[in-house]
C-alpha positions as CSV (number, residue, x, y, z in Angstrom):
1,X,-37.0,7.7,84.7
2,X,-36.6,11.5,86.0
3,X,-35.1,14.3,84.0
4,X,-33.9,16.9,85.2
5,X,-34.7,20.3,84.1
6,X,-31.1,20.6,82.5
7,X,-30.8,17.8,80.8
8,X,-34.5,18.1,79.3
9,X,-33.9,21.1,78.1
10,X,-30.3,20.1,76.6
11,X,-32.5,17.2,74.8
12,X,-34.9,20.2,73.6
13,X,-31.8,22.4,71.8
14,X,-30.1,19.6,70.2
15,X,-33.6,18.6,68.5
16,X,-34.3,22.0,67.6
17,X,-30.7,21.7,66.1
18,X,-30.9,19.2,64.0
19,X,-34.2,20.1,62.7
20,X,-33.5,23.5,61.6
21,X,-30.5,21.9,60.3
22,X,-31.8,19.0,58.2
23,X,-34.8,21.7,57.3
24,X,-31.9,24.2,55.7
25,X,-29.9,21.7,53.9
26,X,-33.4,20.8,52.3
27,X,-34.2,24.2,51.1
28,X,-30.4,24.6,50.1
29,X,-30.8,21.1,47.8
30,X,-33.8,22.6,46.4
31,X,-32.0,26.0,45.6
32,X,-29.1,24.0,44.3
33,X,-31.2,21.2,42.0
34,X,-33.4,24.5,40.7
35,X,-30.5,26.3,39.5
36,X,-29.1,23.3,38.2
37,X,-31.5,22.4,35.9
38,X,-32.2,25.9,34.7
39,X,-28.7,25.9,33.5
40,X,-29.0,23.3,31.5
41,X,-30.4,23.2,28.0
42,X,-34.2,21.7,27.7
43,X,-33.7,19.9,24.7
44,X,-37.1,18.7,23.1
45,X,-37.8,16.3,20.1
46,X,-39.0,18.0,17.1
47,X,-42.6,17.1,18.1
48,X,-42.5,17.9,21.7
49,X,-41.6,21.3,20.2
50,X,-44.1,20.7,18.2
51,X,-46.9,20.6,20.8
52,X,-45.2,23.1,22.9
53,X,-45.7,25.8,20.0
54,X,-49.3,25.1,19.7
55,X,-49.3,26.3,23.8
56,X,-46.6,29.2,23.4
57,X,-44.8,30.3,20.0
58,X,-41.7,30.5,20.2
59,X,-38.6,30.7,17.6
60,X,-37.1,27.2,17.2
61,X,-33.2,26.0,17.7
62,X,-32.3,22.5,16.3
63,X,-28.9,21.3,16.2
64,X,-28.4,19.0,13.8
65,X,-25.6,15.9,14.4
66,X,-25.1,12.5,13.4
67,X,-23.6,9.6,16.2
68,X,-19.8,9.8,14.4
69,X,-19.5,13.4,14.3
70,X,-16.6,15.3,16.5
71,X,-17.4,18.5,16.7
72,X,-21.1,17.5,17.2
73,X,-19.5,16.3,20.5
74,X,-17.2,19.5,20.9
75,X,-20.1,21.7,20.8
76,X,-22.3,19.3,23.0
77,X,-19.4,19.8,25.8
78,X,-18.4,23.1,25.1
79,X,-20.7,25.2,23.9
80,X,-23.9,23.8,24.8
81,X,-22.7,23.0,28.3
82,X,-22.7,27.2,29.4
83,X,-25.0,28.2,31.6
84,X,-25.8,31.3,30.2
85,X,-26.0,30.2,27.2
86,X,-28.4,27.3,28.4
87,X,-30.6,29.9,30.7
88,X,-30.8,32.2,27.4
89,X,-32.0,29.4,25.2
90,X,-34.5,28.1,27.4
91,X,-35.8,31.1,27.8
92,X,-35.8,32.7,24.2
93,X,-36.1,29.3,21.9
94,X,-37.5,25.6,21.6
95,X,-34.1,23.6,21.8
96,X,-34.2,20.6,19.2
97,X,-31.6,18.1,19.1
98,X,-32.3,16.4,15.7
99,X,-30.2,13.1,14.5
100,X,-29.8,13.5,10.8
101,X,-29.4,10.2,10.0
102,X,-32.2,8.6,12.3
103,X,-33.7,5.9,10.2
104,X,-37.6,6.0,12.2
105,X,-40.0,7.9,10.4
106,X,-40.9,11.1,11.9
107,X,-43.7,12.7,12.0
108,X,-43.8,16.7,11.8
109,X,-46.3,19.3,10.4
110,X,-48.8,16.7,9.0
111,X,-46.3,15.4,6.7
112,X,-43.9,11.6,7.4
113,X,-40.3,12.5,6.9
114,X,-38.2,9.0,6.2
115,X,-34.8,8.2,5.7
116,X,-33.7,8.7,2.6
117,X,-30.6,6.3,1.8
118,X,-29.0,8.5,-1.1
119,X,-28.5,11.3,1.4
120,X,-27.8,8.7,4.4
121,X,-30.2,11.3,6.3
122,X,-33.4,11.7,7.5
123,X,-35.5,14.1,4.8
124,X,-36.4,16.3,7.6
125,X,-32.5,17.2,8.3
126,X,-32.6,17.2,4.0
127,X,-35.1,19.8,4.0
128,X,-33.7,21.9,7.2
129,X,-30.2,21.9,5.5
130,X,-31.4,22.6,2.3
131,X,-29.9,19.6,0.9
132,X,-26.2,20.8,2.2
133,X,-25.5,18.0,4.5
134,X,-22.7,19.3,6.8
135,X,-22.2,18.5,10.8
136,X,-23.0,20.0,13.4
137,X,-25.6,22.8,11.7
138,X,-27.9,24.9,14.0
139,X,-30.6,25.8,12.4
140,X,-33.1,28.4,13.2
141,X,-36.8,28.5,12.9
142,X,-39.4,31.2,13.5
143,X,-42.5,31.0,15.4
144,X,-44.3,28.2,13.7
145,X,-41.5,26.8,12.4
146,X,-40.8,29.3,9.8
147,X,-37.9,30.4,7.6
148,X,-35.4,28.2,8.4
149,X,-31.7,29.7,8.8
150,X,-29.1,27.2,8.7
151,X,-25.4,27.9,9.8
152,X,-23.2,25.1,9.5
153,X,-20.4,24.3,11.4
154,X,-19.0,24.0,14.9
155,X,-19.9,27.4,16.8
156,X,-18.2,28.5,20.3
157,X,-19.7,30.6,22.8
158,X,-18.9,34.0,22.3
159,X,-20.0,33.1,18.4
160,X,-23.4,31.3,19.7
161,X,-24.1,34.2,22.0
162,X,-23.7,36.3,19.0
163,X,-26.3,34.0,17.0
164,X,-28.7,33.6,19.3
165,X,-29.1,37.7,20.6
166,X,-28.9,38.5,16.7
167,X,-32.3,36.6,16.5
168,X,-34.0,36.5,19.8
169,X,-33.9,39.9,19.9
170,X,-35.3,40.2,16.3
171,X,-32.3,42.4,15.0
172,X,-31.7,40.2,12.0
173,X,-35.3,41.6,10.6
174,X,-33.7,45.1,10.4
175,X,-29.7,44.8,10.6
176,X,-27.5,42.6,8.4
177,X,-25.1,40.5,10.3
178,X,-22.2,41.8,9.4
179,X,-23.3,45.3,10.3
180,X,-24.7,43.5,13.8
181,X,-20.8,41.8,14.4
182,X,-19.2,45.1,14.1
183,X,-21.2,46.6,17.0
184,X,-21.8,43.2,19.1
185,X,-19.2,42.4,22.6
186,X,-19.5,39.1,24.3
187,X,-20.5,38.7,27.6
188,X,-21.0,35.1,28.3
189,X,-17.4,33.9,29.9
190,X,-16.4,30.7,28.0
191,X,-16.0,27.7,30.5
192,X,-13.0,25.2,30.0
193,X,-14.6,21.8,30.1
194,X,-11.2,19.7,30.0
């Protein structure tokens, strides 16, 4: 079979085409799935945060929810669905997602934490919620899981962003919250998830 110079080249463009074609809609996927996941929250068991503190300190986030809670699932879709809200936690804080009532024994600190059936919870939620068993409760922890802060209740965006600045940036060691809200303006845009 004899080509001719025209159609061999033809055959040349069309494969450089597609190549540089299929070669850009890789790196585009690649952009695309890397962006992706960094705007979504890493959330970690309480020991893979844990282990992940003995390699980096870090302050500590752990939402606190049981299976039958509503606003658990509110916040879950709402809140903790922003991406800059997720880029800001992964970067700032070890994001926990910590079942209350889970019934398995965990194991944290050196110490077992069971379930403990007059509280229908897990002694570790107990002990992070000071006994005040209320859903959904952030709760924040220093490096090396220190000082825990709980704040009950469902919390938007604008109010999370609030939270979270307050302590990553370390204000709360010298500025009371309320003197903080006074002064603080949102920036995150809250996104409709309907």
């Amino acid at each position: 079979m004899h080509l001719s110079l025209r159609t061999f080249l033809l055959l040349l463009l069309c494969t450089f085409m597609t190549t540089t074609t299929l070669l850009a809609a890789g790196k585009k996927k690649k952009a695309k799935t890397a962006t992706t996941a960094d705007s979504t929250i890493h959330w970690l068991t309480i020991n893979e945060a844990e282990e992940a503190m003995k390699k980096q300190p870090k302050r500590v986030f752990v939402d606190i929810y049981t299976h039958w809670c509503g606003w658990c699932k509110v916040m879950d879709k709402k809140t903790f669905s922003n991406k800059e809200l997720a880029q800001y936690m992964n970067e700032h804080f070890y994001a926990v997602k910590l079942n209350a009532e889970q019934q398995d024994t965990i194991r944290f600190m050196g110490r077992a934490f069971g379930f403990v059936p007059a509280q229908r919870s897990n002694q570790l939620a107990v002990e992070l919620l000071q006994g005040r068993m209320s859903y959904p409760t952030t709760v924040i922890l220093e490096e090396g899981f220190k000082n825990p802060i709980p704040i009950p209740g469902y919390q938007n965006v604008p109010t999370m962003e609030k939270i979270l600045k307050y302590i990553a940036s370390g204000t709360y060691k010298t500025v009371q919250f309320p003197d903080y809200e006074k002064t603080f303006v949102p920036v995150w845009k809250e996104t409709s998830t309907e």
